[in-house]
TIVO-2410 file (N, C-alpha, C; in nm, 3 decimals):
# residues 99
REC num residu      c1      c2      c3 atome chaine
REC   1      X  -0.156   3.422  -1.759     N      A
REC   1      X  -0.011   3.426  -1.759    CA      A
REC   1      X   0.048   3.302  -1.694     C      A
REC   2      X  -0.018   3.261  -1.571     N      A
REC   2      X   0.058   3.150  -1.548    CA      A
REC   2      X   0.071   3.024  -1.628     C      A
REC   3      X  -0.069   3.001  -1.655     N      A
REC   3      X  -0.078   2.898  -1.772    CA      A
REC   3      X   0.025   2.879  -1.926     C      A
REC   4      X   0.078   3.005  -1.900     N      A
REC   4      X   0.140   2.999  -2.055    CA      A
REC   4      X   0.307   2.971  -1.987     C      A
REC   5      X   0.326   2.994  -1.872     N      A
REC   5      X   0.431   2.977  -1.824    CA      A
REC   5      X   0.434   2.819  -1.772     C      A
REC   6      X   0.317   2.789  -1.711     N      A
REC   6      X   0.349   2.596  -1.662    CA      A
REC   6      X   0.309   2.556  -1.855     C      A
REC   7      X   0.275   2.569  -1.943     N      A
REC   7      X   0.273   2.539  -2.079    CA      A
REC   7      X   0.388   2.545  -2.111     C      A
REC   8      X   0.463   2.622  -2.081     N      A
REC   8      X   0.645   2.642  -2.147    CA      A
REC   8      X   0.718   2.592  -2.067     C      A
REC   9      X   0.679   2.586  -1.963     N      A
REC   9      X   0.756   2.489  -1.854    CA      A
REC   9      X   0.776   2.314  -1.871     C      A
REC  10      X   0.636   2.272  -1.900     N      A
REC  10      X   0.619   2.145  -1.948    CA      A
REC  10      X   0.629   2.107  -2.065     C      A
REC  11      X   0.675   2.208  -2.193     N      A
REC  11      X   0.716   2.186  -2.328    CA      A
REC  11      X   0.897   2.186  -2.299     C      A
REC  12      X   0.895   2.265  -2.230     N      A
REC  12      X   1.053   2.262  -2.222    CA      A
REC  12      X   1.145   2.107  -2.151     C      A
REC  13      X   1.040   2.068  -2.022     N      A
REC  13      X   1.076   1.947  -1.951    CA      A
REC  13      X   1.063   1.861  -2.068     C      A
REC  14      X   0.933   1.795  -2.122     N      A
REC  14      X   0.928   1.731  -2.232    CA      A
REC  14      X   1.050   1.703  -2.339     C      A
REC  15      X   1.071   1.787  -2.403     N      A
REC  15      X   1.198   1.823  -2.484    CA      A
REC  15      X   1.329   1.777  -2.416     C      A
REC  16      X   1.323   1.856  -2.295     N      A
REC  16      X   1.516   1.767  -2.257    CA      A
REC  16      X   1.491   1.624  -2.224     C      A
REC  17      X   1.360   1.548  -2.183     N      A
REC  17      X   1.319   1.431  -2.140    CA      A
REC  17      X   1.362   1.360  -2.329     C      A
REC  18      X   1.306   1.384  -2.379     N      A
REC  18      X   1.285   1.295  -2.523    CA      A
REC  18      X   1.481   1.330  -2.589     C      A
REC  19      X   1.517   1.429  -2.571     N      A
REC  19      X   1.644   1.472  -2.609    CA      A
REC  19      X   1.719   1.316  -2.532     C      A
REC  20      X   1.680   1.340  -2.374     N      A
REC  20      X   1.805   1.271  -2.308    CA      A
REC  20      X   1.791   1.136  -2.342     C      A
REC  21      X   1.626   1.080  -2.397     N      A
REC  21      X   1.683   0.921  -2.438    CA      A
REC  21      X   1.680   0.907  -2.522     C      A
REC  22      X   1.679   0.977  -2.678     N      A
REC  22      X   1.732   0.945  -2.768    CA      A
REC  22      X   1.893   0.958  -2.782     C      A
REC  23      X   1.936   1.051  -2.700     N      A
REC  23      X   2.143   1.082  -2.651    CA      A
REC  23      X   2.132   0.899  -2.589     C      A
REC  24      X   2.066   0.844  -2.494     N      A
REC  24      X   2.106   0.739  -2.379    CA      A
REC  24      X   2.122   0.636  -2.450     C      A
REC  25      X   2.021   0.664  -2.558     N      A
REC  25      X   1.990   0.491  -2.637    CA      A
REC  25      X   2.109   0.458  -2.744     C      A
REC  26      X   2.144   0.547  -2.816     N      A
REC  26      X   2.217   0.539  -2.920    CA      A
REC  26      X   2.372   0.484  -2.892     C      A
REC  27      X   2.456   0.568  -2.812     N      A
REC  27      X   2.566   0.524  -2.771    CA      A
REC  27      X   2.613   0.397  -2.752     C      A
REC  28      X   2.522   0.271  -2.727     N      A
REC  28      X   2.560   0.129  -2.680    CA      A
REC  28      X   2.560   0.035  -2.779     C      A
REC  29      X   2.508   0.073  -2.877     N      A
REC  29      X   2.516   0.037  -3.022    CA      A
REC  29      X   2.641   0.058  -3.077     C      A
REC  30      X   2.685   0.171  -3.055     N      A
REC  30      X   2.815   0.224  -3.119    CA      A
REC  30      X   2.908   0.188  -3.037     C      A
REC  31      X   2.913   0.118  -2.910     N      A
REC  31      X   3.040   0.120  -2.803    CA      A
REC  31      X   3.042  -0.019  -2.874     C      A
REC  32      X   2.955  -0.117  -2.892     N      A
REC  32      X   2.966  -0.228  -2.929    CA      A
REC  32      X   3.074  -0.264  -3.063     C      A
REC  33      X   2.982  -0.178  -3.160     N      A
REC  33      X   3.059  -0.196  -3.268    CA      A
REC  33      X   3.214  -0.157  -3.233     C      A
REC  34      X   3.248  -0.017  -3.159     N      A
REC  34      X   3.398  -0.007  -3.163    CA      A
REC  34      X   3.461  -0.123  -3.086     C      A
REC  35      X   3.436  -0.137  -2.989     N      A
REC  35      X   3.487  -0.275  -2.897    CA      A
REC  35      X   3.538  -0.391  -2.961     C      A
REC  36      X   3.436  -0.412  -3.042     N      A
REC  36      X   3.479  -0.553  -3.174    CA      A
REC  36      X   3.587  -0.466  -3.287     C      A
REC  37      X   3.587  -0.415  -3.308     N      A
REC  37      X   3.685  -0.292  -3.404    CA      A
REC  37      X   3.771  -0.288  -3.385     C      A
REC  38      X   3.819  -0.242  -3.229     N      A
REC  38      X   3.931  -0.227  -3.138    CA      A
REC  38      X   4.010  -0.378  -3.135     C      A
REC  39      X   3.925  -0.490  -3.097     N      A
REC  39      X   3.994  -0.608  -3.093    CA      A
REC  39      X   4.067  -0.639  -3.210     C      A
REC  40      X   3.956  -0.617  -3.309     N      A
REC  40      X   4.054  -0.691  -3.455    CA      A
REC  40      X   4.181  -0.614  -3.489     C      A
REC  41      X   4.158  -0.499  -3.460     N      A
REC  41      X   4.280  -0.396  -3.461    CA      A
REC  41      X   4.385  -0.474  -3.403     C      A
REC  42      X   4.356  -0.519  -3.225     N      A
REC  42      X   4.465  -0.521  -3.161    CA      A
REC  42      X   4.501  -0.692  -3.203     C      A
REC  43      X   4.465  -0.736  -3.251     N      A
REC  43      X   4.479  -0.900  -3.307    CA      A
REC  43      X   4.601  -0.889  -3.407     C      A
REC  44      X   4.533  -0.807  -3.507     N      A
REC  44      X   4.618  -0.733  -3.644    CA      A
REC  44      X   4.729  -0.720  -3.616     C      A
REC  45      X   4.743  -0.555  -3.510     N      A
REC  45      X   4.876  -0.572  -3.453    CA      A
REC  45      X   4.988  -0.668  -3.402     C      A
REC  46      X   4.947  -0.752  -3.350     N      A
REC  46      X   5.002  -0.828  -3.284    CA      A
REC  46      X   5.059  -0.971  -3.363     C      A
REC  47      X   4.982  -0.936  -3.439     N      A
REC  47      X   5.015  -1.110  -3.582    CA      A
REC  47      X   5.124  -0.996  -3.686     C      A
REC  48      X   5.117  -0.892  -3.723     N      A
REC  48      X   5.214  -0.825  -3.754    CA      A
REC  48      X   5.356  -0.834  -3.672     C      A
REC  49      X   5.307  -0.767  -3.525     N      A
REC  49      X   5.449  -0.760  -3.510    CA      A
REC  49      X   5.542  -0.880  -3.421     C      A
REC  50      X   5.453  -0.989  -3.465     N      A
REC  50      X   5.561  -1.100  -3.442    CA      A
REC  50      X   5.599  -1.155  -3.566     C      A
REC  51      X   5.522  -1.154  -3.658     N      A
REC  51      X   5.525  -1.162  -3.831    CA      A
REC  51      X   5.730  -1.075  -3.850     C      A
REC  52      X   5.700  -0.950  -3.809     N      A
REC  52      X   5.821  -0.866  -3.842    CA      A
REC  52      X   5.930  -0.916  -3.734     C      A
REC  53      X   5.896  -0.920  -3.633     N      A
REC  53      X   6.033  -0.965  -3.535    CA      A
REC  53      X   6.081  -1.094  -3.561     C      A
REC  54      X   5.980  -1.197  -3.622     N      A
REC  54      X   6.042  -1.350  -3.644    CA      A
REC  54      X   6.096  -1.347  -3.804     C      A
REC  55      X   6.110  -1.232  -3.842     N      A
REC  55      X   6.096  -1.246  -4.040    CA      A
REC  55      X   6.317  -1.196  -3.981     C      A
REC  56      X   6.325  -1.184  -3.878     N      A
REC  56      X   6.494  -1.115  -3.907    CA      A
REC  56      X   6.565  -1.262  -3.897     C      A
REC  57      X   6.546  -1.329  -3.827     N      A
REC  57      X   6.595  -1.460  -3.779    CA      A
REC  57      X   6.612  -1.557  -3.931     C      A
REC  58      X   6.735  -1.595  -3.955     N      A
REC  58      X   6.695  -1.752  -4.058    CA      A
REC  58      X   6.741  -1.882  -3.968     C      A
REC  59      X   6.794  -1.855  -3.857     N      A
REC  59      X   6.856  -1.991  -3.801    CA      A
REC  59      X   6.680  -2.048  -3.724     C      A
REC  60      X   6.703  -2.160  -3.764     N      A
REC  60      X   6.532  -2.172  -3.683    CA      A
REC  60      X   6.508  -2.196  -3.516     C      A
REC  61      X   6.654  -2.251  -3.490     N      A
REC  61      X   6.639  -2.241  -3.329    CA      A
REC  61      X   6.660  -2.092  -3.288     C      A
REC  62      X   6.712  -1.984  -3.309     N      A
REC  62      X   6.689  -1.850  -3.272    CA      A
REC  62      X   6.515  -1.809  -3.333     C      A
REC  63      X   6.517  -1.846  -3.419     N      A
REC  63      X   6.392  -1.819  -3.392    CA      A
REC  63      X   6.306  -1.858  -3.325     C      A
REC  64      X   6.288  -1.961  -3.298     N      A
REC  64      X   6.224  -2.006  -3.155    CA      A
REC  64      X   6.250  -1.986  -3.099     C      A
REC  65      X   6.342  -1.980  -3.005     N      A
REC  65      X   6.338  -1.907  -2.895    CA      A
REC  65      X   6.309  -1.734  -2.878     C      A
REC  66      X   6.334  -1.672  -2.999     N      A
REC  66      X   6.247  -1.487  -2.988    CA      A
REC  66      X   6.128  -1.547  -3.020     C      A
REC  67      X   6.017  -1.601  -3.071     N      A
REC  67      X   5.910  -1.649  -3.061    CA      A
REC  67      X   5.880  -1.724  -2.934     C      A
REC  68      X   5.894  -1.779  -2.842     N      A
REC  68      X   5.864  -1.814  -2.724    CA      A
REC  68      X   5.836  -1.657  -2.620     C      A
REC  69      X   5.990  -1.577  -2.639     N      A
REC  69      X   5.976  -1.434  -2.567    CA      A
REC  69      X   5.886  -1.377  -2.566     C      A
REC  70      X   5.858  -1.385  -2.714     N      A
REC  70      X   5.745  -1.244  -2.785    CA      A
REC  70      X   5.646  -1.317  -2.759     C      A
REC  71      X   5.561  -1.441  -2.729     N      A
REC  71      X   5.463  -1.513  -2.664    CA      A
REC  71      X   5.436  -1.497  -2.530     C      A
REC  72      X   5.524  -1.474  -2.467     N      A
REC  72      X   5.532  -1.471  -2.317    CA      A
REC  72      X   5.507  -1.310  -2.294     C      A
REC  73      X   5.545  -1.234  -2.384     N      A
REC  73      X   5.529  -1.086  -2.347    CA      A
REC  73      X   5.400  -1.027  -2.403     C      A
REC  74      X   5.339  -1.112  -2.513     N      A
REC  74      X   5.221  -1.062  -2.521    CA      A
REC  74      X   5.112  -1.087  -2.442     C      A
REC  75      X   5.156  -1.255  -2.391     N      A
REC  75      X   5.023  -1.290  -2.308    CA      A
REC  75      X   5.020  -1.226  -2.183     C      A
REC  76      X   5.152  -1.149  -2.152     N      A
REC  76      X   5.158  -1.093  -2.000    CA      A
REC  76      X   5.059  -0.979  -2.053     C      A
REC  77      X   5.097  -0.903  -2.197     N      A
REC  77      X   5.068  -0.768  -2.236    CA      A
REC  77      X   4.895  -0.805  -2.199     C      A
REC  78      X   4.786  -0.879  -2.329     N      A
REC  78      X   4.688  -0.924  -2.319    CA      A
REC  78      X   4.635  -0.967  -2.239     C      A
REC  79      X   4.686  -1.016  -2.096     N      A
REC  79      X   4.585  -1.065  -2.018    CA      A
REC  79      X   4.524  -0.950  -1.905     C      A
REC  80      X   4.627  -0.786  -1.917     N      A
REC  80      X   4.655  -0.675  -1.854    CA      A
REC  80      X   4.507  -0.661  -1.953     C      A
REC  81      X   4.491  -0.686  -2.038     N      A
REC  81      X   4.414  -0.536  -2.176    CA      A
REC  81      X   4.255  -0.576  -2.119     C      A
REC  82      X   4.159  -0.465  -2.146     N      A
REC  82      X   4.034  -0.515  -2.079    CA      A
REC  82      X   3.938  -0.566  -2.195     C      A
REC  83      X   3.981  -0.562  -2.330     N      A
REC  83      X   3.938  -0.622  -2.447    CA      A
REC  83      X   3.914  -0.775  -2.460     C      A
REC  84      X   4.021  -0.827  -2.352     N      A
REC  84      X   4.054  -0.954  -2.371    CA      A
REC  84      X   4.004  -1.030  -2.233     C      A
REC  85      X   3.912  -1.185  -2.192     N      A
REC  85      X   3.920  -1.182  -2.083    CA      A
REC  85      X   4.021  -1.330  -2.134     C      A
REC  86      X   4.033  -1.440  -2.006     N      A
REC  86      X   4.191  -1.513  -2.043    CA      A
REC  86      X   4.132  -1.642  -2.117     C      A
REC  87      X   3.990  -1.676  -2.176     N      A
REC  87      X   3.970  -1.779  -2.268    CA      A
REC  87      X   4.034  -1.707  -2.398     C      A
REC  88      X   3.975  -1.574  -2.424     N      A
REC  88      X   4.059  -1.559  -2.574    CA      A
REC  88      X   4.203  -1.490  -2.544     C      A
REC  89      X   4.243  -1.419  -2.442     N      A
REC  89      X   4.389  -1.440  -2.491    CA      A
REC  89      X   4.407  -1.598  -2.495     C      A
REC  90      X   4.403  -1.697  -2.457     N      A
REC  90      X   4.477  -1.836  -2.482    CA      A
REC  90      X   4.421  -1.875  -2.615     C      A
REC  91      X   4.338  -1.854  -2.678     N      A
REC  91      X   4.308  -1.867  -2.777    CA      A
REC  91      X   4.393  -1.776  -2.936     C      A
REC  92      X   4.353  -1.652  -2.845     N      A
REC  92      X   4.459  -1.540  -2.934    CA      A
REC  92      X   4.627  -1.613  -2.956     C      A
REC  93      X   4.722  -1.671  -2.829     N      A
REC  93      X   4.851  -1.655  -2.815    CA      A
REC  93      X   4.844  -1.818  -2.880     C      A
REC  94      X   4.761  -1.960  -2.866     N      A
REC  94      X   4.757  -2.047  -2.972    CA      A
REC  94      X   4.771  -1.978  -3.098     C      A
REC  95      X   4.652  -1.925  -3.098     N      A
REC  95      X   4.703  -1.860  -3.270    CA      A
REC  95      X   4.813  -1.798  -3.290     C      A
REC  96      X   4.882  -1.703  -3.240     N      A
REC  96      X   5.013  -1.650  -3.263    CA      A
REC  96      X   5.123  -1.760  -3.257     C      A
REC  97      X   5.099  -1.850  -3.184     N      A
REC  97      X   5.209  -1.996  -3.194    CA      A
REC  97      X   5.190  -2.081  -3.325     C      A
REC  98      X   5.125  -2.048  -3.347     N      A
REC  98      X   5.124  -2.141  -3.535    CA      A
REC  98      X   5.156  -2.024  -3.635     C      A
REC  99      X   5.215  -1.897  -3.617     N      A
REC  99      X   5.307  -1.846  -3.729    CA      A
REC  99      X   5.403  -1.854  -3.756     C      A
***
Protein backbone atom coordinates (compact mmCIF):
# COMPACT_ATOMS: atom_id res chain seq x y z
CA UNK A 1 0.00 0.00 0.00
CA UNK A 2 2.50 2.44 0.60
CA UNK A 3 4.28 1.91 -2.53
CA UNK A 4 1.27 2.54 -4.61
CA UNK A 5 0.74 5.69 -2.70
CA UNK A 6 4.66 7.22 -3.00
CA UNK A 7 3.91 5.78 -6.96
CA UNK A 8 0.88 8.24 -7.14
CA UNK A 9 2.53 10.66 -5.25
CA UNK A 10 5.50 10.90 -7.65
CA UNK A 11 3.22 10.53 -10.85
CA UNK A 12 1.23 13.29 -9.60
CA UNK A 13 4.50 15.67 -8.64
CA UNK A 14 5.85 14.73 -12.12
CA UNK A 15 2.74 15.91 -13.97
CA UNK A 16 2.31 19.44 -12.24
CA UNK A 17 6.35 19.68 -12.73
CA UNK A 18 6.10 19.05 -16.74
CA UNK A 19 2.50 21.02 -16.75
CA UNK A 20 4.28 24.09 -15.02
CA UNK A 21 7.08 24.39 -17.77
CA UNK A 22 5.38 23.85 -20.59
CA UNK A 23 2.57 26.95 -18.97
CA UNK A 24 6.39 28.97 -18.13
CA UNK A 25 7.89 28.51 -21.55
CA UNK A 26 5.23 29.46 -23.87
CA UNK A 27 4.03 32.85 -22.66
CA UNK A 28 7.36 34.91 -23.67
CA UNK A 29 6.99 34.09 -27.12
CA UNK A 30 3.60 35.47 -27.16
CA UNK A 31 4.37 38.67 -24.86
CA UNK A 32 6.90 39.38 -27.57
CA UNK A 33 4.88 39.13 -30.44
CA UNK A 34 2.02 41.36 -28.69
CA UNK A 35 4.57 44.07 -27.57
CA UNK A 36 5.64 44.60 -31.31
CA UNK A 37 1.70 44.51 -32.18
CA UNK A 38 0.89 46.96 -29.55
CA UNK A 39 3.58 49.41 -30.91
CA UNK A 40 2.51 49.37 -34.51
CA UNK A 41 -0.95 49.87 -33.24
CA UNK A 42 0.13 52.79 -31.18
CA UNK A 43 2.34 54.32 -34.21
CA UNK A 44 -0.95 53.83 -36.45
CA UNK A 45 -2.82 55.73 -34.05
CA UNK A 46 -0.94 58.44 -33.74
CA UNK A 47 -0.02 59.12 -37.68
CA UNK A 48 -3.89 59.00 -37.93
CA UNK A 49 -4.72 61.30 -35.50
CA UNK A 50 -2.52 64.03 -36.47
CA UNK A 51 -3.33 63.02 -40.20
CA UNK A 52 -7.20 64.08 -38.98
CA UNK A 53 -6.43 67.13 -36.74
CA UNK A 54 -4.00 68.75 -39.48
CA UNK A 55 -6.58 67.68 -42.52
CA UNK A 56 -9.21 70.75 -40.80
CA UNK A 57 -6.68 73.58 -41.26
CA UNK A 58 -6.09 75.08 -45.09
CA UNK A 59 -4.19 78.24 -43.92
CA UNK A 60 -0.63 76.67 -43.67
CA UNK A 61 0.66 78.81 -40.85
CA UNK A 62 -2.32 77.52 -38.56
CA UNK A 63 -1.41 74.57 -39.44
CA UNK A 64 1.80 74.65 -38.17
CA UNK A 65 1.42 75.81 -35.43
CA UNK A 66 -1.58 72.81 -34.31
CA UNK A 67 1.18 70.56 -35.65
CA UNK A 68 3.94 71.83 -33.41
CA UNK A 69 1.08 71.37 -30.29
CA UNK A 70 0.07 67.96 -31.32
CA UNK A 71 4.08 67.17 -31.45
CA UNK A 72 4.70 68.45 -28.18
CA UNK A 73 1.72 66.52 -26.68
CA UNK A 74 2.54 63.37 -28.07
CA UNK A 75 6.13 63.33 -27.21
CA UNK A 76 5.10 64.32 -23.58
CA UNK A 77 2.25 61.42 -24.18
CA UNK A 78 5.15 58.75 -25.57
CA UNK A 79 7.91 59.33 -23.54
CA UNK A 80 5.23 58.49 -20.30
CA UNK A 81 4.27 54.97 -22.49
CA UNK A 82 6.52 51.92 -21.48
CA UNK A 83 6.44 50.67 -25.23
CA UNK A 84 8.60 53.42 -26.10
CA UNK A 85 12.14 54.12 -24.57
CA UNK A 86 13.31 58.08 -25.77
CA UNK A 87 15.64 56.89 -28.96
CA UNK A 88 12.34 55.81 -30.68
CA UNK A 89 9.98 58.24 -29.44
CA UNK A 90 12.52 60.88 -31.19
CA UNK A 91 12.54 58.84 -33.93
CA UNK A 92 8.68 58.16 -33.84
CA UNK A 93 7.87 62.31 -33.36
CA UNK A 94 10.72 62.97 -36.55
CA UNK A 95 8.47 60.86 -38.33
CA UNK A 96 5.26 62.49 -37.33
CA UNK A 97 7.06 65.97 -38.35
CA UNK A 98 7.31 65.06 -42.02
CA UNK A 99 3.36 64.69 -42.42
Amino acid sequence: MDAEVLYALFGIFGFVVIIFLTLRATPKAVREKEKATKKEEIIKDYKQKLEKELNQFANNELRMKQKMVLLKQYNDELSRNIFFDENEVKELISELSKI
